[in-house]
N, C-alpha and C positions, 0 to 999 in steps of 0.2 A: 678780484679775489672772491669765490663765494664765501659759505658761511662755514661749510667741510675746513676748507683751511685757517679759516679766521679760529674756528674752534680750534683745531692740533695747534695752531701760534700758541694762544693761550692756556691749552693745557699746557705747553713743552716750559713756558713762560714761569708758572705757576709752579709746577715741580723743581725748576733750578731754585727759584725764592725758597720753598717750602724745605728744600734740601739743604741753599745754606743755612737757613737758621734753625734747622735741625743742629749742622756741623755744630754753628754756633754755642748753642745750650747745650750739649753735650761737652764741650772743649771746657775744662775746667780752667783756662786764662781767662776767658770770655764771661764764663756765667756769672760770676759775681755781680756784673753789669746787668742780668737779664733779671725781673723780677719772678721768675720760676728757677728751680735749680738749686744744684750743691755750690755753697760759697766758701765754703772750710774755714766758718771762724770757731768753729765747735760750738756754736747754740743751734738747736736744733730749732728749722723755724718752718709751723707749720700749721693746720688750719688749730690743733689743739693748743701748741704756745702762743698762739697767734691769740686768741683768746684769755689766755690766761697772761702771757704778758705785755700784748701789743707788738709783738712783734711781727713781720710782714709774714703773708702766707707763700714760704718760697717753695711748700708741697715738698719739704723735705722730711727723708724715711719711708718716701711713698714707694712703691713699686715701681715706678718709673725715675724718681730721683731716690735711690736708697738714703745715699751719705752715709752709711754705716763707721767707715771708716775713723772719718774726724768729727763728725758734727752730732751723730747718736749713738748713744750705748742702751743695749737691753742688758737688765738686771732682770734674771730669773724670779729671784728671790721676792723684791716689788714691782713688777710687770704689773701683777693684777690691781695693785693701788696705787700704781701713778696711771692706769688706762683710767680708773674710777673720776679720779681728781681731774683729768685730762679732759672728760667725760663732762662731769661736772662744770667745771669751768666752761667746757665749748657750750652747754644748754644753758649756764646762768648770766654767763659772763661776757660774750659774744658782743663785741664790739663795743663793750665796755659801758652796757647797759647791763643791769642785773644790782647784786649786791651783794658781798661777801657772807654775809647771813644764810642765805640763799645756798652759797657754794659751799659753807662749812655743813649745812646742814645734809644737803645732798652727801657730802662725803661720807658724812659718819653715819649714814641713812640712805644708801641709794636706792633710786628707784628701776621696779626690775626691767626697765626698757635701757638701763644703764648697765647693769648688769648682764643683758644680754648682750648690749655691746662688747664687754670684757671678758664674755663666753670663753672666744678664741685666746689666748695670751702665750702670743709667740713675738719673735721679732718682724713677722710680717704684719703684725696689728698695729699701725701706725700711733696709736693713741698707749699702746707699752712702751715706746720707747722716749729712754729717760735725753737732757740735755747733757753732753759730757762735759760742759763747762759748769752747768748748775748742779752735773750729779754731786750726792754726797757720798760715792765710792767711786775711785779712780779706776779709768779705763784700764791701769796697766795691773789690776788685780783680776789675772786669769782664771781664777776660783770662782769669782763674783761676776766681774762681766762678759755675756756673751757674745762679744763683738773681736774683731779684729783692729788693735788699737795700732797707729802706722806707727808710734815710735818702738812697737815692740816687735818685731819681725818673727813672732810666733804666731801658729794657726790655735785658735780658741776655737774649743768645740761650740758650735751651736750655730753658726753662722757661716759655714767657709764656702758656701757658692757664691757670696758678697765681696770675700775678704780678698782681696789681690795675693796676699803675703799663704789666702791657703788655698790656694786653686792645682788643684793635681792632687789634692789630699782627698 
């Protein structure tokens, strides 16, 4: 066998691998198990909570893992103070070195490289969006939050190329 062939073996090799465990992380039975991914317990777990609450970086809300659904809600209304706080916490707080002195003060004071980060505040800004388990306005208040919440099978403006329930609209 030359090296021509040994190579296509192992590309062809490589692509079923890299294919299943695409399937894999994507198939929401599965991902829960994978440490990337939507797990649908409603905390939204990601490199920002991850920081602020230890909780693992599952890069959810990201552009490749949304979770809009069940795990994050964007509030319009504090988008731009929970990015701050989010903000905050991920530059003070980060693996649970820092000090809450540090993060109170950042918040009430942020600095304008934080600021810039919170420039953009939409729900594609990772660091906007709130936990729908920790939020303190419920997902199923259409007025307030811009997501599409599953137990309510209506499209909420702000969010429907994400929302299953408003795709066609």
């Amino acid at each position: 066998m030359d090296s021509a062939e040994e190579f296509l073996i192992f590309g062809v090799l490589f692509a079923v691998i890299l294919s299943v465990l695409m399937f894999l992380m994507f198939d929401s039975s599965f991902s829960a198990a994978l440490p990337i991914g939507c797990n649908n317990n409603n905390v939204l777990e990601n490199q920002f909570t991850s920081a602020e609450y230890g909780y693992p970086n599952r890069m959810e809300g990201t552009p490749l893992f949304r979770c809009y659904d069940t795990d994050a809600c964007y509030n319009q209304a504090t988008a731009y103070n929970t990015c701050i706080k989010h903000w905050c916490y991920y530059t003070y707080w980060t693996n649970g070195h820092g000090s809450y002195s540090q993060v109170d003060s950042c918040i009430s004071n942020p600095s304008q490289s934080i600021k810039n980060e919170c420039s953009v505040i939409s729900p594609s800004n990772t660091a906007a969006l709130e936990s729908c388990y920790r939020s303190t306005i419920v997902a199923n208040n259409a007025t307030q939050i811009q997501n599409c919440d599953t137990s309510s099978p209506v499209c909420v403006a702000g969010d429907s190329k994400y929302c299953s329930a408003c795709q066609g609209t």
